[in-house]
C-alpha positions in Angstrom: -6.1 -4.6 0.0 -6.0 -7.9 -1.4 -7.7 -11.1 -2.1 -5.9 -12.5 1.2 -6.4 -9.9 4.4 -4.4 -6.8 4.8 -4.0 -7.0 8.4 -2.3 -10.6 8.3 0.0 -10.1 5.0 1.5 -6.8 7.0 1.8 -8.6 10.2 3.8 -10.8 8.4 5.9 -8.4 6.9 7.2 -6.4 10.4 7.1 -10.2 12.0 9.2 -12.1 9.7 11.6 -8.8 9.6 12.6 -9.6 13.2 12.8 -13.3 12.1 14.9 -12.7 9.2 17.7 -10.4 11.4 17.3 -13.1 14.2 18.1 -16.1 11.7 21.4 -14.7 10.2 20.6 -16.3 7.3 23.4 -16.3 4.3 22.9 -15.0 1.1 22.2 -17.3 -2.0 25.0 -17.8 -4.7 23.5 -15.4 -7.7 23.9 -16.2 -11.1 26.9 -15.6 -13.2 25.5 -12.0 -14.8 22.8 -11.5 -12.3 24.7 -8.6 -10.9 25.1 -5.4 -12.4 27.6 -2.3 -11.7 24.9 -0.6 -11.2 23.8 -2.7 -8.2 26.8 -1.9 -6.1 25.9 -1.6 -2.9 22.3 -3.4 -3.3 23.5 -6.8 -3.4 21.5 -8.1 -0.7 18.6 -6.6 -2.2 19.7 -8.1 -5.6 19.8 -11.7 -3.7 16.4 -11.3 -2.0 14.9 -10.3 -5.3 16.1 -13.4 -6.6 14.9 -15.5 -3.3 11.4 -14.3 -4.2 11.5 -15.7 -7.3 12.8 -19.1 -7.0 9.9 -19.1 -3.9 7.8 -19.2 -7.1 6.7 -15.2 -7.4 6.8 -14.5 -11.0 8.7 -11.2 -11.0 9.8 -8.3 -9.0 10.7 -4.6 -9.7 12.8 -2.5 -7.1 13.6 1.4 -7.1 16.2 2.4 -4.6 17.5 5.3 -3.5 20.4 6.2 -1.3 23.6 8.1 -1.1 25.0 6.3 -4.4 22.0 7.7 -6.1 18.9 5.3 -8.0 19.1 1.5 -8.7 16.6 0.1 -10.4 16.5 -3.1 -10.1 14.2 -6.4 -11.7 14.2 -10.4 -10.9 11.4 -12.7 -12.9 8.9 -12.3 -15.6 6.9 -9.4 -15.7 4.4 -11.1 -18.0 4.7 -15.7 -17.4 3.5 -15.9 -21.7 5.9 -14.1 -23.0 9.2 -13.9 -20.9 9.3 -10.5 -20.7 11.4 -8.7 -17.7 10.2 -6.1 -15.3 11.1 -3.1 -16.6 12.1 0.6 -14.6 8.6 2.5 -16.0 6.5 -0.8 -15.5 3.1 0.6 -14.1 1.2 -1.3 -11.6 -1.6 -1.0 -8.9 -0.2 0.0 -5.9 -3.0 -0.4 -3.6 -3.3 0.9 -0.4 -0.7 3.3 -0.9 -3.5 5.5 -2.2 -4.1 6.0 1.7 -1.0 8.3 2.0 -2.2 10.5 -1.0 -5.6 10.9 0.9 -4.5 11.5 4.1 -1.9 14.7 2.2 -4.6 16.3 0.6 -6.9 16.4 3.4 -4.2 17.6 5.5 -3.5 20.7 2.8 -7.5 21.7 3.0 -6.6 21.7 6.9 -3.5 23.8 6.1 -5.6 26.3 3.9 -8.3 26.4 7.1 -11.4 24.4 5.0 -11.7 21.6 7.7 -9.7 20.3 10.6 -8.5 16.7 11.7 -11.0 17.7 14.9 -14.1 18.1 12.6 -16.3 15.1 13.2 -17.0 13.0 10.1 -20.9 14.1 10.0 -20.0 17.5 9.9 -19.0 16.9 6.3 -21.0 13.6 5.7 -24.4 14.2 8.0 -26.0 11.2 8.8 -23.9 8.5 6.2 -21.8 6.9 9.1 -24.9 5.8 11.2 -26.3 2.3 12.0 -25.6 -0.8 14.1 -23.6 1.5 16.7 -21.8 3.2 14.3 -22.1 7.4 15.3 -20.2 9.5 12.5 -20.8 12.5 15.1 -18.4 10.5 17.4 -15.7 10.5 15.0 -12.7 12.6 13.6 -11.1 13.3 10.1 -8.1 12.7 12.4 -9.4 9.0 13.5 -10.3 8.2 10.1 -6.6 8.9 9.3 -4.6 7.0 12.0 -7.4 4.0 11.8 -8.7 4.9 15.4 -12.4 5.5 14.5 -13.4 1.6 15.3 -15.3 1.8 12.0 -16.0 -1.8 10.2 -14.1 -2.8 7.2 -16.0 -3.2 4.5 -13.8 -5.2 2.7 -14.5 -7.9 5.2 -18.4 -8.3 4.3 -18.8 -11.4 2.3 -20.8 -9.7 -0.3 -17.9 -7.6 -1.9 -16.6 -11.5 -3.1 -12.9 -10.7 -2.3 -13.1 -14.2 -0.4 -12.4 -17.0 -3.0 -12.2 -17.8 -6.9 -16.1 -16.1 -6.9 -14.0 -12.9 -7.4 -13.5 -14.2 -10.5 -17.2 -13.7 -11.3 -17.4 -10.3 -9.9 -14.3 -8.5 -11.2 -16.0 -6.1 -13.1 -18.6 -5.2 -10.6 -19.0 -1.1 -10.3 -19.4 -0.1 -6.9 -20.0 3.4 -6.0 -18.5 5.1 -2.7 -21.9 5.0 -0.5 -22.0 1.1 -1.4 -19.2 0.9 0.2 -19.9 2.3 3.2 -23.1 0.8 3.4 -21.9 -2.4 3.3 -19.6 -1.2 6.6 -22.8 0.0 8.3 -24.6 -3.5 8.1 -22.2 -4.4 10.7 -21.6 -3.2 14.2 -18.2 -1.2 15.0 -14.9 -2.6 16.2 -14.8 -0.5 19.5 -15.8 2.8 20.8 -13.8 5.8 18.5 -10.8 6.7 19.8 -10.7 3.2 22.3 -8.9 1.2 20.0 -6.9 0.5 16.6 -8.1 -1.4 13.8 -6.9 -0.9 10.0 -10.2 0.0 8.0 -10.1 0.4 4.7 -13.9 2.2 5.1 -11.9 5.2 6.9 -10.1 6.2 3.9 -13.3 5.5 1.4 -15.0 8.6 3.8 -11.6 10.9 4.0 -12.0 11.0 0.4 -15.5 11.9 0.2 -15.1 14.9 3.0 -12.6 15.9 0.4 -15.0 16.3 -2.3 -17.7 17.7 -0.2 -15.3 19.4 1.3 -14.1 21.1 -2.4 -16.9 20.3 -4.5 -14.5 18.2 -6.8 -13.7 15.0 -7.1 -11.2 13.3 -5.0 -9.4 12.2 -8.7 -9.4 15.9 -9.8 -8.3 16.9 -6.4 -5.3 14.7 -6.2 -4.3 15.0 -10.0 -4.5 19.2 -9.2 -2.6 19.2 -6.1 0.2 16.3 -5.9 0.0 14.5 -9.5 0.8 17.6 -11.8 2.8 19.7 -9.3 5.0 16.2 -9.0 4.8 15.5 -12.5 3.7 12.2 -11.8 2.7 11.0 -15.3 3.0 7.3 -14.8 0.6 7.4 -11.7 -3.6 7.7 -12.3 -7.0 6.9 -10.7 -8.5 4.6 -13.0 -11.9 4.6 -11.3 -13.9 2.0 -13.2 -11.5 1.3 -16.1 -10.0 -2.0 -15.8 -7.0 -2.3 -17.6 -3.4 -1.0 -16.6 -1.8 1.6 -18.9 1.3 0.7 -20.7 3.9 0.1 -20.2 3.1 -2.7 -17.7 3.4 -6.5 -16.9 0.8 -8.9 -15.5 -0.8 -9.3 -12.5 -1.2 -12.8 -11.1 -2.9 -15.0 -8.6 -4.0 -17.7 -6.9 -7.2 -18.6 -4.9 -7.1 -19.8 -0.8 -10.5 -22.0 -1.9 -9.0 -23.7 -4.6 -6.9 -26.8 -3.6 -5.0 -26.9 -7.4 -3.3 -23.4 -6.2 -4.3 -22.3 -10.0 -2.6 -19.1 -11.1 -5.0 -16.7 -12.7 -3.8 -14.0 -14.7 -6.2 -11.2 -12.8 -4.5 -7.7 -14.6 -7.9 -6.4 -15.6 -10.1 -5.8 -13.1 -12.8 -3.2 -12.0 -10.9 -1.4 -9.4 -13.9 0.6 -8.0 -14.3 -1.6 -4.7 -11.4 0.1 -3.8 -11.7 3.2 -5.0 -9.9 6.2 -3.8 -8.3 4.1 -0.9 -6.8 1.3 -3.3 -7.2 1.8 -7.0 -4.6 4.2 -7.5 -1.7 2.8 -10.5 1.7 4.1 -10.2 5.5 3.2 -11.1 8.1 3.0 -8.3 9.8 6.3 -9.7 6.4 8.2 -9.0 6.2 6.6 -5.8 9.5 7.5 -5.0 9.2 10.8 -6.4 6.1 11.6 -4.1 7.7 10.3 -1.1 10.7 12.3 -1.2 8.2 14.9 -1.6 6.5 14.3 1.3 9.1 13.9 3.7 10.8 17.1 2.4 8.0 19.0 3.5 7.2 19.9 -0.2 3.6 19.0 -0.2 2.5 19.7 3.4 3.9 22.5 5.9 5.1 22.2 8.9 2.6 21.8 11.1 0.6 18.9 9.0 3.7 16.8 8.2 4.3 17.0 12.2 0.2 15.6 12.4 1.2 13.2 10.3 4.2 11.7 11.5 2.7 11.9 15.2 1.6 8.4 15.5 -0.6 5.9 17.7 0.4 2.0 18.2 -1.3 -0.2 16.2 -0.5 -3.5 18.0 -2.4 -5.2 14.9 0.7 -5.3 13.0 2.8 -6.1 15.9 5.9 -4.9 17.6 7.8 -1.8 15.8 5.0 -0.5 13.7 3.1 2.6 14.6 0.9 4.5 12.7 0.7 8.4 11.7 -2.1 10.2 9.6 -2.0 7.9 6.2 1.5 6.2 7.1 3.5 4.2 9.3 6.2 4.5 11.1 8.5 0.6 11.4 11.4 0.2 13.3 13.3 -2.5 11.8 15.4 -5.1 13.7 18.6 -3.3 12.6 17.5 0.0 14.6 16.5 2.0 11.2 13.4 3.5 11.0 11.7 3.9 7.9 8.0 5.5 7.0 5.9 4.4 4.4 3.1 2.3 3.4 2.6 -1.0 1.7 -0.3 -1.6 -0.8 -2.3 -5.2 -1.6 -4.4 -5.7 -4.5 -5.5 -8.7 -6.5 -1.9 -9.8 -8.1 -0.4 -7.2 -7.1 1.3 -6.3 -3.5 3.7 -2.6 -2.8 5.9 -1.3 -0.3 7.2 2.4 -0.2 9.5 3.3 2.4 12.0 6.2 3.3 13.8 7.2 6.2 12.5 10.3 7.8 15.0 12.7 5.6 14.4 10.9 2.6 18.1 9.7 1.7 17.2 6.1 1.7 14.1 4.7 0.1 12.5 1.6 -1.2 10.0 1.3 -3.5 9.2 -2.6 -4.7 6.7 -4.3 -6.8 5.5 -7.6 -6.9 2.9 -8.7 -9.9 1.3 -11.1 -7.7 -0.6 -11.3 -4.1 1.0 -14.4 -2.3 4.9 -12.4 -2.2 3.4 -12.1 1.7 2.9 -15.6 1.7 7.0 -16.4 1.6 8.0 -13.3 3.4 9.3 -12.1 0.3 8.4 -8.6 1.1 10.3 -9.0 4.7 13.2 -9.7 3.0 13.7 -7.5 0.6 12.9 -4.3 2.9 15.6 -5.9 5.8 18.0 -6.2 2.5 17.9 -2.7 1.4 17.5 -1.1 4.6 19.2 -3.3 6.8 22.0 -5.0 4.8 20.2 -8.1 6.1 21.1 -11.2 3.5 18.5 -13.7 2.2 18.3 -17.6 2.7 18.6 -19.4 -1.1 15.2 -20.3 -0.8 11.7 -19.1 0.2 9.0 -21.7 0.9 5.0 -21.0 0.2 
């Protein structure tokens, strides 16, 4: 989720990956120094890191994993006052990765037999998803997960004020769960359930409800009890309504599409709760990394729900080479590679978490500001690690 639309930023990002590999473009001279021993191997990761920031994003942090072992990796300012560097345990809000630790614990209540991905969403939330055409009895835990359901977006309803600099006048605004899918129900559905695909950030606001009603917790205790401790994950937290970002972190930064000046605002505290569950979660890119490996190792789900979960749909949306599972894609990049993951927007902040399917090679990147989409910053950097695909010298907004 950000300030600027999901769907477009990731269209960007599997678009201008096939741009990128089709433009050969050469990689930039790097500064004397810029390069580390540590890096070997990464260097065209190192050189898109720095494209990103002479496109004008103020800084980036990298974790990458493969058969060398971890690079960590940082281009920029982490915080524009001060100078200051991104740093390895930098926490930040990661967004709409928050989807993928939904979507695993309501497939472990399936694999301890408390629901099933066939249960219809009023079975566990009677009579909430009703209105304007909208028929929770219609629709499926499992076409909340693989965004099938043709639910509204919520975050598309003017009244939320992720639109324009009025965010600015609303970003400490508490919003509860039901509010938010109220909001969704004052507008009529995308398509029929199950006719369609449509990403729908209202989906994964109800998956985490039927997990509470479904353990008479909250969807915070739940995923603190079940992936956060067991992971030690001790960088990564639901903030709920609390608006700052624990340390250590950098800033968060942004700029408005209604404001002609293209004014950065420094936007690192905010009241997260218009995302909650589905985009407020904060994390560092060893936790990430940490939970994907997890994951894809088949320590957090058996067998069978790791198979639900990589079994995936189209989702034309986001163009050719991207389909999508139960809480993550699948992307085919231009090189032939195919990585799974998810990619997470929020005010000043934008995420991407990949792997391949054994989990040798993975990616997990920050950047501490919204508009990275807006230079294909993001494309490049995941072509460069995964790929081997080298960046032009410059980036243009």
């Amino acid at each position: 989720m950000t300030l600027r639309t999901v769907r477009t930023t990731l269209t960007t990002l599997v678009a201008a990956a096939a741009t990128v590999a089709a433009a050969g473009l050469s990689a930039p001279s790097v500064a004397a120094g810029a390069e580390q021993p540590s890096a070997r191997g990464h260097e065209a990761t190192r050189a898109a890191m720095d494209a990103a920031v002479k496109a004008g994003v103020p800084g980036v942090l990298v974790r990458a994993h493969d058969a060398r072992g971890a690079w960590h990796g940082g281009a920029g300012a982490a915080d524009l006052r001060t100078g200051r560097p991104p740093l390895p345990a930098d926490r930040f809000r990661a967004g709409s990765i928050s989807k993928v630790f939904i979507a695993t614990v309501l497939l472990q209540l399936e694999a301890e037999g408390r629901l099933s991905m066939a249960d219809s969403v009023d079975k566990w939330l009677p009579g909430l998803v009703r209105g304007n055409g909208h028929d929770g009895r219609k629709v499926s835990l499992r076409q909340l997960l693989n965004h099938t359901s043709g639910i509204y977006d919520y975050t598309e309803d003017p009244d939320l004020h992720l639109g324009g600099k009025v965010f600015l006048d609303h970003r400490y605004d508490t919003w509860r769960p039901e509010q938010l899918v109220a909001l969704a129900m004052r507008h009529k559905p995308k398509f029929a359930p199950g006719s369609g695909w449509n990403y729908t950030t209202t989906e994964y606001v109800l998956a985490a409800m039927v997990v509470e009603r479904a353990t008479g917790r909250s969807y915070a205790a739940e995923a603190e009890r079940r992936i956060f401790e067991p992971l030690g994950l001790h960088a990564t937290s639901l903030p709920g309504t609390g608006v700052r970002i624990p340390a250590p972190s950098g800033r968060m930064y942004t700029t408005f599409p209604d404001d002609p000046q293209h004014t950065v605002h420094d936007i690192t505290e905010f009241n997260p709760s218009w995302g909650w569950a589905a985009g407020e979660i904060i994390s560092s890119t060893a936790d990430l990394d940490r939970f994907l490996t997890a994951l894809m190792r088949g320590e957090l789900l058996p067998a069978a729900q790791l198979q639900k979960m990589t079994t995936t749909v189209p989702s034309p949306d986001f163009g050719d080479g991207q389909d999508d599972g139960l809480g993550i894609f699948r992307a085919k990049l231009p090189c032939g590679k195919v990585v799974w993951g998810h990619t997470g927007f929020m005010p000043g902040s934008q995420s991407m978490a990949y792997t391949t399917r054994d989990g040798r090679h993975r990616l997990v990147v920050n950047f501490n500001t919204d508009w990275a989409g807006d230079s294909d910053a993001a494309a490049y950097v995941l072509l460069a690690e995964f790929c081997g695909t080298t960046s032009p010298a410059t980036l243009t907004r």
